[in-house]
BADRENPA-667893 format. One record per residue: x, y, z of N, C-alpha, C, O in turn; residue number from 1. Coordinates in nm, 2 decimals, m for minus. Layout:
REM BADRENPA-667893
ATOM n.east n.north   n.up ca.east ca.north  ca.up c.east c.north   c.up o.east o.north   o.up   n
ATOM      X       Y      Z       X        Y      Z      X       Y      Z      X       Y      Z NUM
...
REM end
This chain:
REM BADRENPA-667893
ATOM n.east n.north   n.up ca.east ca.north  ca.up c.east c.north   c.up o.east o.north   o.up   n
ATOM  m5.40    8.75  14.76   m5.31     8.65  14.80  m5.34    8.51  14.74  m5.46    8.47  14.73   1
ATOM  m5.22    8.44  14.70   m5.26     8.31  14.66  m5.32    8.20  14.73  m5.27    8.18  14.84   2
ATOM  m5.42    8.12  14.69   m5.50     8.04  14.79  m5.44    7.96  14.89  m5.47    7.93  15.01   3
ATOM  m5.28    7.89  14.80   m5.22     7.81  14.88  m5.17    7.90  14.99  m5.11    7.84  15.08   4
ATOM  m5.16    7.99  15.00   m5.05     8.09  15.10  m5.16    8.16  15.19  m5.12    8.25  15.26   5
ATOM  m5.30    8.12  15.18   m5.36     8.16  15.28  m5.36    8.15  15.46  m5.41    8.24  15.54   6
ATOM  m5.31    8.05  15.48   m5.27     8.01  15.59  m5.12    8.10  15.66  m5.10    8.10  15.78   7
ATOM  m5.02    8.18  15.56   m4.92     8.26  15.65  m4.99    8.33  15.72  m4.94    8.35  15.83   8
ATOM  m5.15    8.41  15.70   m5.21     8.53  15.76  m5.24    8.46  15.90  m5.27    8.56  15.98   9
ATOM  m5.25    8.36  15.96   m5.29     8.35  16.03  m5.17    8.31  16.17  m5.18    8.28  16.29  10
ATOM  m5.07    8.34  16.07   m4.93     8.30  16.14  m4.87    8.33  16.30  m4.96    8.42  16.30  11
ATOM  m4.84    8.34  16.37   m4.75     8.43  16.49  m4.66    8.37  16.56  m4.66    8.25  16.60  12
ATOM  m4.59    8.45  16.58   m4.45     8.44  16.66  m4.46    8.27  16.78  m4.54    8.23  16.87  13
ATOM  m4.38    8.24  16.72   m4.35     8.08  16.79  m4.39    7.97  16.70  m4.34    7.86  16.72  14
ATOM  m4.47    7.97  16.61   m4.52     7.94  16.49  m4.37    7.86  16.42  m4.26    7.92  16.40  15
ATOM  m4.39    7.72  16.40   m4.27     7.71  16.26  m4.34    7.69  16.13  m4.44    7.64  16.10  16
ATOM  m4.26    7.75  16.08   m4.29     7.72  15.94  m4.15    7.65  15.86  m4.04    7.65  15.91  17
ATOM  m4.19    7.61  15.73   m4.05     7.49  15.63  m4.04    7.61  15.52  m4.12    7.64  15.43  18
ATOM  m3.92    7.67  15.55   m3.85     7.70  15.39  m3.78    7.66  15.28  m3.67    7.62  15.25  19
ATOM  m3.89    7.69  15.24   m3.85     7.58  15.11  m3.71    7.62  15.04  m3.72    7.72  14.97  20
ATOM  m3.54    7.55  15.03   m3.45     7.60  15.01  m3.43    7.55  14.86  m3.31    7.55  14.83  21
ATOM  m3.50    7.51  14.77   m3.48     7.39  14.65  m3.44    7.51  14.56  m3.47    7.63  14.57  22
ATOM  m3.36    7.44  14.45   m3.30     7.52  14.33  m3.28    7.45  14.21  m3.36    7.36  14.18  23
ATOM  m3.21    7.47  14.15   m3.21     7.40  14.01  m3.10    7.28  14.06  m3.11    7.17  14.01  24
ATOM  m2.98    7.30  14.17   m2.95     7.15  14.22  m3.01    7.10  14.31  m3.03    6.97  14.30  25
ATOM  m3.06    7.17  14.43   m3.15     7.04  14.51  m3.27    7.09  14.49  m3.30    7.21  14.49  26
ATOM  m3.36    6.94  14.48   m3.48     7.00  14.54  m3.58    6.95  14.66  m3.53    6.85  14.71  27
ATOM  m3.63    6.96  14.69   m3.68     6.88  14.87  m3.60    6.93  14.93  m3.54    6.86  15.01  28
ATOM  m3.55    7.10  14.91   m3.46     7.09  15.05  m3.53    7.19  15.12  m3.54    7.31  15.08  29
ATOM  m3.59    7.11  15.25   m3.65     7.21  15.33  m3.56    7.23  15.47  m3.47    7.15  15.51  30
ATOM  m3.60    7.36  15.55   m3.53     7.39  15.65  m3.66    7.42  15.76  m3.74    7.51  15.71  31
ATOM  m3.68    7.39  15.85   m3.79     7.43  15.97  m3.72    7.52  16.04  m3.60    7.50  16.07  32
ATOM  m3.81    7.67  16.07   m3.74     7.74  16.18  m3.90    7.81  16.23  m4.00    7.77  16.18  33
ATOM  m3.88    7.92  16.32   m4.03     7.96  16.39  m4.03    8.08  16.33  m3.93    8.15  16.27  34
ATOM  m4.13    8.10  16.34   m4.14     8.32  16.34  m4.14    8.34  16.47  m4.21    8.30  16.56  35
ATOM  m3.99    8.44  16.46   m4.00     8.52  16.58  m4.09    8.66  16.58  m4.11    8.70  16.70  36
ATOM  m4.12    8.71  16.51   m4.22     8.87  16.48  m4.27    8.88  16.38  m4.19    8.86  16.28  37
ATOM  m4.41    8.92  16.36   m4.52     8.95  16.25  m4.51    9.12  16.31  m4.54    9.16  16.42  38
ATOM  m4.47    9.22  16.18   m4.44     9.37  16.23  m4.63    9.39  16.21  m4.70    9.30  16.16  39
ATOM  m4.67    9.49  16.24   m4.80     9.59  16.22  m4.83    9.63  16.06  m4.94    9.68  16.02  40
ATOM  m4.73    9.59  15.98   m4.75     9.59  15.83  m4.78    9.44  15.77  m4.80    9.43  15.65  41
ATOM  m4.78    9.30  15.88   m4.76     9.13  15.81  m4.66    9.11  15.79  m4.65    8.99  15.81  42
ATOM  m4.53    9.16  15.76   m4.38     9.10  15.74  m4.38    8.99  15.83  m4.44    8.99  15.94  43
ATOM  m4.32    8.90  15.81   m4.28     8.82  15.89  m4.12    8.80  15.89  m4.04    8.82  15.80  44
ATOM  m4.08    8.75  16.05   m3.98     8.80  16.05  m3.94    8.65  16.17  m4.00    8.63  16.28  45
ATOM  m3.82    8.58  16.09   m3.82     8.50  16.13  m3.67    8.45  16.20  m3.57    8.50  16.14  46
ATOM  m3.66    8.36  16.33   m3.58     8.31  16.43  m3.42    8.31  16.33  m3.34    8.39  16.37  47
ATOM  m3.37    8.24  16.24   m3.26     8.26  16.09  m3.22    8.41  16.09  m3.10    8.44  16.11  48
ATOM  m3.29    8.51  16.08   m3.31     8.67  16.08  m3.37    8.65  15.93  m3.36    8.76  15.87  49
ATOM  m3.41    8.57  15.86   m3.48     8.67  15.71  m3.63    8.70  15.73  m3.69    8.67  15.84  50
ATOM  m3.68    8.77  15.64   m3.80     8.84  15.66  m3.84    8.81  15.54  m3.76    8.80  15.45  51
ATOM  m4.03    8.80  15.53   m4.08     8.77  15.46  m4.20    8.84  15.41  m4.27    8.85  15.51  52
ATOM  m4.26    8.90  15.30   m4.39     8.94  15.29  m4.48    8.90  15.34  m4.46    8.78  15.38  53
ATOM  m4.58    8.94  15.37   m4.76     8.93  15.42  m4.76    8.76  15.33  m4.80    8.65  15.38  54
ATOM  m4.73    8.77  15.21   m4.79     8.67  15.09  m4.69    8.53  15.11  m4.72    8.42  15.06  55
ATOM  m4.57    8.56  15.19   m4.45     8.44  15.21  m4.38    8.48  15.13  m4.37    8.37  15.08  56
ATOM  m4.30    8.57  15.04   m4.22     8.59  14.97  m4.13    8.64  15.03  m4.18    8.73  15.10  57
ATOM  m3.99    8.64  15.04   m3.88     8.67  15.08  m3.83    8.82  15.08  m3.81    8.87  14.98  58
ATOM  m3.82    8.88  15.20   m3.82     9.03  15.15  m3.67    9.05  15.12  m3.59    9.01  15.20  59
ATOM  m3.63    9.10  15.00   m3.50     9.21  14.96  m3.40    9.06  14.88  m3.28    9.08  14.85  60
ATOM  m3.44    8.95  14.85   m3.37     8.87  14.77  m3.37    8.87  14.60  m3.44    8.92  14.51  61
ATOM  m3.33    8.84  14.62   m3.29     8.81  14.39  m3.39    8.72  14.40  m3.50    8.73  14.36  62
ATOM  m3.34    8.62  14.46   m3.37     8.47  14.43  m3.45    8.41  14.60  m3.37    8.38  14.69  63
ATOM  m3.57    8.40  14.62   m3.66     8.43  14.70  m3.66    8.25  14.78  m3.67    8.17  14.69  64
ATOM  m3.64    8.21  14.87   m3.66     8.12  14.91  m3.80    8.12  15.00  m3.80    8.18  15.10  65
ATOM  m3.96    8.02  14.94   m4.07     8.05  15.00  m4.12    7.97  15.08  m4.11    7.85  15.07  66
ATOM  m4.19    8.03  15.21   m4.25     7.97  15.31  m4.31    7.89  15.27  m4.35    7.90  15.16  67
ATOM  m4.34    7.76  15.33   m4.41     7.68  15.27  m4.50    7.60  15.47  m4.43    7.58  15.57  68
ATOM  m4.61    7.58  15.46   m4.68     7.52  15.53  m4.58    7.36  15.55  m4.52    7.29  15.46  69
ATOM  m4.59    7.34  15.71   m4.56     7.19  15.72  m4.61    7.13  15.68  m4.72    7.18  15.65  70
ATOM  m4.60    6.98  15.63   m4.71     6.90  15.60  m4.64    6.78  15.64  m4.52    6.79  15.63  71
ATOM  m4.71    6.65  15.68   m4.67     6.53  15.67  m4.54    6.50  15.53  m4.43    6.43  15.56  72
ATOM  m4.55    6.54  15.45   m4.45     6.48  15.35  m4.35    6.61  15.37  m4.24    6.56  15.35  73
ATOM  m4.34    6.71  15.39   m4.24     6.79  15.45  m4.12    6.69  15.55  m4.01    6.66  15.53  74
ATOM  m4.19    6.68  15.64   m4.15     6.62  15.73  m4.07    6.51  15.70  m3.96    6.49  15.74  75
ATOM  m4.16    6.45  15.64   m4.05     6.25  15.60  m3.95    6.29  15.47  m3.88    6.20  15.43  76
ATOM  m3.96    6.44  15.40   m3.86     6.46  15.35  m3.73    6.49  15.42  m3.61    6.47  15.38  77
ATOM  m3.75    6.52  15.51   m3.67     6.62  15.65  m3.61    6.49  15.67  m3.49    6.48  15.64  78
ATOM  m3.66    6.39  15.71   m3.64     6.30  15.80  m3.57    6.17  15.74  m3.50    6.10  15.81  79
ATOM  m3.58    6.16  15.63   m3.48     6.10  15.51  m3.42    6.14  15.51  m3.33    6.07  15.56  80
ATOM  m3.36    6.27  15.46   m3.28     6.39  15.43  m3.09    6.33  15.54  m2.98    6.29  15.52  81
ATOM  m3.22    6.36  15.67   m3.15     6.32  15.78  m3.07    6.23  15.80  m2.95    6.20  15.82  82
ATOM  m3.21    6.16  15.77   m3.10     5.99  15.81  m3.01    5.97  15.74  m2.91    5.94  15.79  83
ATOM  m3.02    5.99  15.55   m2.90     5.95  15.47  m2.78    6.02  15.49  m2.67    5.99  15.47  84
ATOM  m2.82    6.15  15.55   m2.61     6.20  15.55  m2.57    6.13  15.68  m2.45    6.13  15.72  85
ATOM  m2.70    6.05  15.78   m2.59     6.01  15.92  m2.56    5.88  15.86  m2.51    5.81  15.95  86
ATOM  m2.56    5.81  15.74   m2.52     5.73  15.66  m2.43    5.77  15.60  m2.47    5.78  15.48  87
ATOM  m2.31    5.83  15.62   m2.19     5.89  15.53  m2.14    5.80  15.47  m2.15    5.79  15.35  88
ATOM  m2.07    5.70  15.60   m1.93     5.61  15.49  m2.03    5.49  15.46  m2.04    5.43  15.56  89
ATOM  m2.09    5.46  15.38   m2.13     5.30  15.35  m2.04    5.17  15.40  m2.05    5.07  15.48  90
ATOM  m1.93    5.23  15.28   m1.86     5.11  15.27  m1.77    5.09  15.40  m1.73    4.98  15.45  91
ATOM  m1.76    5.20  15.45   m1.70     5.16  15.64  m1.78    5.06  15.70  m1.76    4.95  15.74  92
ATOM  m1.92    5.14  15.69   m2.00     5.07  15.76  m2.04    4.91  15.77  m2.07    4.84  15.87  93
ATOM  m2.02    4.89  15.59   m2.05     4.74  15.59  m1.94    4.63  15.58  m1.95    4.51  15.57  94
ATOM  m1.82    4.71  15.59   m1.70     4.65  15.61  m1.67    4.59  15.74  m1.60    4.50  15.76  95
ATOM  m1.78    4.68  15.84   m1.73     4.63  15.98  m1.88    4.54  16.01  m1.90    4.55  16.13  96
ATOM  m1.98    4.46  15.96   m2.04     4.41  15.98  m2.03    4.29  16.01  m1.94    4.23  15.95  97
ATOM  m2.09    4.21  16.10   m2.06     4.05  16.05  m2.11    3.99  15.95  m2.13    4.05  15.84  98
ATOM  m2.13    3.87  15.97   m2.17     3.77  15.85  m2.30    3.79  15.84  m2.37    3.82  15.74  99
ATOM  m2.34    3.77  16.01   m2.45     3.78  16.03  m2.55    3.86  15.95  m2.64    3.83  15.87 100
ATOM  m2.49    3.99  16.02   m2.54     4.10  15.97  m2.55    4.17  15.83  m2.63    4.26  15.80 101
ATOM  m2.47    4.12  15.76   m2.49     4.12  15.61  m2.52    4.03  15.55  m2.52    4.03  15.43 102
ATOM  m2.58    3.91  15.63   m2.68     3.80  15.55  m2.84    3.90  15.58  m2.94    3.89  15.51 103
ATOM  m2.84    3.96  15.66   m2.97     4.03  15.67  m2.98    4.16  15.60  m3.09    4.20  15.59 104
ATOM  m2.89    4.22  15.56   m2.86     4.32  15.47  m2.91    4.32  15.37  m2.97    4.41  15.31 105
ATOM  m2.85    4.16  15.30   m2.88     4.11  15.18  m3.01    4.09  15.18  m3.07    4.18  15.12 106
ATOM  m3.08    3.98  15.25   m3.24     3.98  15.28  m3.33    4.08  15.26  m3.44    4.08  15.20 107
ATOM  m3.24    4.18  15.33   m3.33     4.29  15.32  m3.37    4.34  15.16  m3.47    4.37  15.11 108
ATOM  m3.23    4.34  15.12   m3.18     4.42  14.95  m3.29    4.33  14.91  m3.40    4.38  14.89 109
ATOM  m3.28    4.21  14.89   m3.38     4.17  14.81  m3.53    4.15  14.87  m3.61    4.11  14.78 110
ATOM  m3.60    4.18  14.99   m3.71     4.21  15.00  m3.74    4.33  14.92  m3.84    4.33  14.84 111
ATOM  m3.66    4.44  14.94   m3.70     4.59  14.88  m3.68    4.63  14.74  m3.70    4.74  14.69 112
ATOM  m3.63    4.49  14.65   m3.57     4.51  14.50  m3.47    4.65  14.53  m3.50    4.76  14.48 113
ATOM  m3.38    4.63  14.60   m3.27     4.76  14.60  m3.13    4.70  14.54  m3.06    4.62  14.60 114
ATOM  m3.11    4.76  14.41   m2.98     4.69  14.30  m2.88    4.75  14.32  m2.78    4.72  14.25 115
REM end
């Protein structure tokens, strides 16, 4: 087993793990769900319904989407991810601002060099 994937063996049911969903158009796209059952052979078999080898590989796919350990930057990818789609309309948004609040907008843009 690969060194990084040492950590699935120690896995069990209620356990989350991030599947990593990334492809040639996205990438950082992870999904958190638990293992619901590790069978008597290591499959893991998770709360979604897919199932996974002993090693985190995807059981019965073409195109294998792999377990991947949480980590701190998992997470703040998640969590970005998040916040920009509850950011849909922009321009609604800053349409309905005050003055106020788009003199601090601005403030902001240029504290952060964002062009």
């Amino acid at each position: 087993m690969n060194r990084d994937m040492e950590w699935v063996k120690d896995l069990k049911p209620g356990d989350e793990v991030a599947v990593d969903k990334s492809s040639v158009w996205t990438r950082n796209s992870y999904q958190i769900t638990k293992v619901e059952k590790i069978t008597p052979t290591g499959r893991i078999k998770l709360y979604d319904g897919s199932q996974y080898y002993p090693n985190g590989r995807e059981l019965g796919q073409s195109y294998s989407y792999p377990l991947k350990k949480i980590t701190p930057e998992i997470l703040e990818i998640i969590k970005r991810r998040d916040l920009m789609y509850k950011i849909k309309d922009v321009q609604k948004l800053i349409g309905s601002l005050s003055s106020e609040r788009l003199e601090i907008l601005l403030q902001w843009q240029a504290e952060t060099k964002v062009e």
